[in-house]
N, C-alpha and C positions, 0 to 999 in steps of 0.2 A: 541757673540750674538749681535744683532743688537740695536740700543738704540732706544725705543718708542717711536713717535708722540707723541706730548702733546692731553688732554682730545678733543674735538674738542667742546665741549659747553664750557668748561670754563678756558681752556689752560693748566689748570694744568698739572705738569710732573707725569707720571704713574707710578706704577711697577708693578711686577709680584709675584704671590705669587702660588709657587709651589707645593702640597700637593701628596706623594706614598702612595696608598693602600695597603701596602702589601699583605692581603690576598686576594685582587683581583690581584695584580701585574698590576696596570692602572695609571698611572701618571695623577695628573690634576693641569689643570693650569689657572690660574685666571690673567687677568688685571684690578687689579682693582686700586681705587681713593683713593688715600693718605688721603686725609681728612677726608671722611667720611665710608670709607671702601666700600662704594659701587662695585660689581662684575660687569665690563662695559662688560665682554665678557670670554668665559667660552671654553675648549678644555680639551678633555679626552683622553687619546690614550695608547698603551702599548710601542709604539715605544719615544726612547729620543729625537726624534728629533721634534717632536711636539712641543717644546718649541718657537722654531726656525720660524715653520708654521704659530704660533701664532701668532707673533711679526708681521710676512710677513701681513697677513691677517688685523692685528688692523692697521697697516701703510699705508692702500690700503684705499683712501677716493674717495667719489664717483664721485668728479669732477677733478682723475688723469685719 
C-alpha cells in the first residue's frame, strides 16, 4: 500500500482505519486524523481493493 500525504491543513501524518460489515459484506474505510479522530474522507466498497483507490484519491491534491 501506498503511504499517505500528510493532513494538508495541518501536516499531520494520517492513517487508515479499516471497518467489515459482515452482514452487509462492505468494507469501509476511513482516513482519518490521529489526534483528534476526525473522518477526513470516507470509501465503502465490496471489492479489497478500495483501500488502494483510497490512498490514490486522498494523494491527488488539486494543484497536481
Amino acid at each position: 500500500m501506498t503511504d499517505l500525504m500528510p493532513c494538508p491543513f495541518c501536516g499531520c501524518e494520517m492513517s487508515i482505519a479499516i471497518r467489515y460489515y459482515s452482514g452487509m459484506k462492505i468494507n469501509h474505510y476511513s482516513i482519518v486524523h490521529p489526534d483528534n479522530g476526525c473522518i477526513l474522507e470516507n470509501y465503502e466498497s465490496l471489492e479489497t481493493s478500495a483501500c488502494g483507490e483510497l490512498v490514490d484519491k486522498w494523494n491527488r491534491r488539486m494543484s497536481e
